[in-house]
N, C-alpha and C positions, 0 to 999 in steps of 0.2 A: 701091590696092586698097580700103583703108578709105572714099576716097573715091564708087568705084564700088559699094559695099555702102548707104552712105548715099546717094544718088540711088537706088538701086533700093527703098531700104525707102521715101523719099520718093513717089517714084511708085506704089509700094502702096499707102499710106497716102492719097494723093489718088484714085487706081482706086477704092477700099473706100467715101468718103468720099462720091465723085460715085455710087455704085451705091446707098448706102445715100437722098443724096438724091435721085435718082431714081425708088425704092422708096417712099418717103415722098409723092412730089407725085403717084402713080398708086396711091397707095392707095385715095383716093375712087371712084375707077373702079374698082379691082377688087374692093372690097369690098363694091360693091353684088351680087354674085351671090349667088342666093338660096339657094346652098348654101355659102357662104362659113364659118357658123360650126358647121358638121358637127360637128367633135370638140366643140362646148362641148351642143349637143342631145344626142350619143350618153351624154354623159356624165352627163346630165340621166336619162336613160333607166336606166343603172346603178347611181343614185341610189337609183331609183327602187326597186330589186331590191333593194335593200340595207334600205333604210328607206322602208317602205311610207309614200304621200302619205296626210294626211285625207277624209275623205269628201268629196265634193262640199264642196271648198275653194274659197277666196277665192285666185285665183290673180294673183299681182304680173307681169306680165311688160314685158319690154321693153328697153330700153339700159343703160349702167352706173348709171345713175341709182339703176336697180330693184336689179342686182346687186349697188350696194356700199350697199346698206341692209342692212346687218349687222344693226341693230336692229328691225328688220320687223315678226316677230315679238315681242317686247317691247315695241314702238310699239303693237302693234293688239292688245293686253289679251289677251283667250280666245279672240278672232274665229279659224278654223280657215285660215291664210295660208300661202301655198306660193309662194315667189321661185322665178320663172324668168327672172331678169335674164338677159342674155348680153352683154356689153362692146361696146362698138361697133355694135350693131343698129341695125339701121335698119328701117321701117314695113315694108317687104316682107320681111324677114327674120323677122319675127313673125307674118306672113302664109304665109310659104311652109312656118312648121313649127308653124300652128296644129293641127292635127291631129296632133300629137306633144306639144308642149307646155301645150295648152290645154286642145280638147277631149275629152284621152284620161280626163283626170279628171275629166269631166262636172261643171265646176263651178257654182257656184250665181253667182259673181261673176266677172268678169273686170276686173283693175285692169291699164290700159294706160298706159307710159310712151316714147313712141316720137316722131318725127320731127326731136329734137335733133339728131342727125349725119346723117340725112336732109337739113336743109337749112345744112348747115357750109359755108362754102365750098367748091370745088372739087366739088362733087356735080352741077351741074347741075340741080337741083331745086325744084322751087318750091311754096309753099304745096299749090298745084292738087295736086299728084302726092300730098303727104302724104293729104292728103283722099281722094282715088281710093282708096291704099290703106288707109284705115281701113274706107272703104265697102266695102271686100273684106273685110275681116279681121270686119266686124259679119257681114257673109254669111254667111261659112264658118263663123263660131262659131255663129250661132241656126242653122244648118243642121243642125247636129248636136245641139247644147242648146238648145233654142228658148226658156227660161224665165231663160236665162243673162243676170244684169244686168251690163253694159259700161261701167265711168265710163274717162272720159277723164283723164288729169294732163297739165293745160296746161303745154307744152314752155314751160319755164325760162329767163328770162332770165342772161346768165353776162359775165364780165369776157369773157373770151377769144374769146368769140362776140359781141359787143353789137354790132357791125355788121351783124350778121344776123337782129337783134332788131325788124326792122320786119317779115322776112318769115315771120319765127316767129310774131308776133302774129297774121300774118292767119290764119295756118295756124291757130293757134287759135282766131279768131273764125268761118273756117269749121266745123271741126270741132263749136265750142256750139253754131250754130247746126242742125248736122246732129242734135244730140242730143233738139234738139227735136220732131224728126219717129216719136219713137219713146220710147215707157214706160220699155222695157227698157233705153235709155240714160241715161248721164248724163256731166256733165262737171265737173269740178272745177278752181277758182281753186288752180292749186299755181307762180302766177306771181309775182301781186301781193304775195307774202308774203315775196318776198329782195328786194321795189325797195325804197330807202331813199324817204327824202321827198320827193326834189327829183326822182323818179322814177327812179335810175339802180342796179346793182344793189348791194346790201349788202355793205359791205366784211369782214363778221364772219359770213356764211354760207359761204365758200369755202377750198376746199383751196390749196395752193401755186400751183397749176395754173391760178387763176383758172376753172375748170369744172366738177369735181366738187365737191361741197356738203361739209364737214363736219358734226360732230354739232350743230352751231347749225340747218345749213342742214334737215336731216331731224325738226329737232325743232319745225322750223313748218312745214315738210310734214304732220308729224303733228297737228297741232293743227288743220291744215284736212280730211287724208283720213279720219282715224278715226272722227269725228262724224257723215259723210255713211255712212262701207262698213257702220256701227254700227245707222245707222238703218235702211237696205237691206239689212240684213241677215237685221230681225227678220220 
């Protein structure tokens, strides 16, 4: 009996095991839907009801990147900043709830952190698409705030990503180069500033994870974004 109890919990155990990575290797696929992070927007919105935003704010949005900048606001001195990070976004997901998250605040700035898990592995993605959807996402926003300045944060080089590091780059040399075409944009160096010497990235800007940045990694984020949103501000 005892015997037949331990093969059944064993074969649970591997059932649970193969579902869970399953679930894990078809996450890239389903998490591209552009209503995939519903409950973290809706939530965004009851925030909002609770503790009214700044005026025509300097709004952060984009991947975990934006979101686990806990020090945002303390980084960026008086500037009026408003995190709309959301964990795992990707460039069309910043796009499909610009009009909830961007331009319902009619802001004066828009700071975009997006195409990192757009082009992770397993997405299918490539520089080209990131750029499509940024060219959407400038659309939608001067369609509704047309005076709204757009800087870009060049997608991050990371441990756990660096073999994806050649197609993130172009992605970012397309998107500087799109910034050129337009006043109201701009593009910010928030790459160069975790490669060590030898060019490869910084062992002392990263979390466990090899991906998200620790307070080293945000505190030369800020020493390049602040000076640029500071000047475009006035």
């Amino acid at each position: 009996m005892l015997k037949k109890i331990a093969l059944a919990t064993a074969a649970l155990v591997a059932l649970v095991a193969l579902g869970g990575y399953v679930w894990l290797q078809d996450f890239p696929r389903r998490s591209r839907a552009n209503d995939f992070f519903e409950d973290a927007i809706v939530a965004f919105e009851e925030a909002d009801k609770k503790s009214p935003p700044p005026e025509r704010p300097i709004v952060f949005v984009g991947s975990s990147s934006i979101r686990f900048w806990t020090s945002l606001r303390e980084d960026m001195g008086d500037l009026p900043v408003l995190n709309r990070g959301f964990g795992g976004s990707q460039m069309n997901h910043v796009v499909y709830n610009a009009h909830r998250i961007i331009t319902a605040y009619e802001p004066r700035m828009v700071v975009v952190y997006a195409g990192d898990n757009d082009l992770a592995e397993g997405t299918g993605k490539t520089a080209e698409h990131v750029l499509a959807d940024y060219r959407e996402l400038v659309k939608r926003v001067h369609a509704r705030v047309s005076d709204a300045r757009i800087y870009f944060l060049a997608i991050k080089p990371s441990k756990r990503r660096w073999e994806r590091w050649p197609e993130m780059r172009r992605a970012n040399s397309l998107i500087e180069a799109e910034t050129i075409t337009d006043p109201r944009l701009g593009y910010i160096d928030t790459a160069s500033v975790l490669l060590d010497e030898s060019g490869e990235p910084r062992d002392d800007v990263f979390i466990i994870d090899g991906l998200h940045m620790n307070a080293r990694g945000y505190d030369a984020w800020t020493d390049v974004v602040r000076p640029v949103i500071g000047q475009g501000f006035r």
